[in-house]
C-alpha positions in Angstrom: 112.1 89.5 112.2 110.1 88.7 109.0 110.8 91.4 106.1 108.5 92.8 103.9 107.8 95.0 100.8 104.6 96.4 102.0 106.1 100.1 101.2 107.3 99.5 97.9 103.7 97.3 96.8 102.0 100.8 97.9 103.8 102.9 96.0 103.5 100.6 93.0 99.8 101.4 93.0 100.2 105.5 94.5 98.1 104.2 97.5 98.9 105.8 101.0 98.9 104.1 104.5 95.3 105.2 105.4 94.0 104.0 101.4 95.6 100.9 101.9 94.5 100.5 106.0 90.9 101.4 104.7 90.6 99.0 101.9 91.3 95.9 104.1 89.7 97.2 106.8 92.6 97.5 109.6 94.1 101.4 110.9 96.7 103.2 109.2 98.9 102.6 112.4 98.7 98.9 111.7 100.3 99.2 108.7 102.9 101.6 109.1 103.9 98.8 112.0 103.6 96.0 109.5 106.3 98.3 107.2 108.2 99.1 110.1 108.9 95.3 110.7 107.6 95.8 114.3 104.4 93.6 113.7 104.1 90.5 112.0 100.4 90.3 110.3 98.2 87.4 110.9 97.7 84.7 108.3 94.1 86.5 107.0 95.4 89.9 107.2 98.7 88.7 104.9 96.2 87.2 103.0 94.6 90.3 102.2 96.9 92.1 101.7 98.4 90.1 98.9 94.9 89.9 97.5 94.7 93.5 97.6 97.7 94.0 95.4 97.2 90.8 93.0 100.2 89.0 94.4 101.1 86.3 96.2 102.1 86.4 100.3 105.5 85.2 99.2 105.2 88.3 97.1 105.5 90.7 100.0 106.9 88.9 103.0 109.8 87.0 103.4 111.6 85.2 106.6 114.4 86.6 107.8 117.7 84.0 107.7 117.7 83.9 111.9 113.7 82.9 111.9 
């Protein structure tokens, strides 16, 4: 499963789940699954999320060693 700092990126700018789901357009429950490592974003969503917090992809998710 692909890791992420999704959580840590929010709290770096004091934004909730729902702030962040609303600002790229997606529901809160989407992103608490993205944290959760349960679903892996699409190319465009990953995209905007690292364009949301001024960073790159590489920035918030990373491959697992087994993927």
């Amino acid at each position: 499963m692909m890791k992420n700092s999704l959580k840590v990126e929010r709290a770096k700018k004091d934004m909730t789940q729902q702030d962040l789901a609303d600002q790229i357009g997606v529901s809160r429950q989407t992103i608490n699954s993205i944290e959760a490592g349960k679903y892996v974003p699409s190319t465009v969503l990953a995209l905007k999320l690292a364009k949301c917090f001024e960073i790159k992809v590489e920035d918030i998710f990373d491959l697992d060693e087994n993927d």
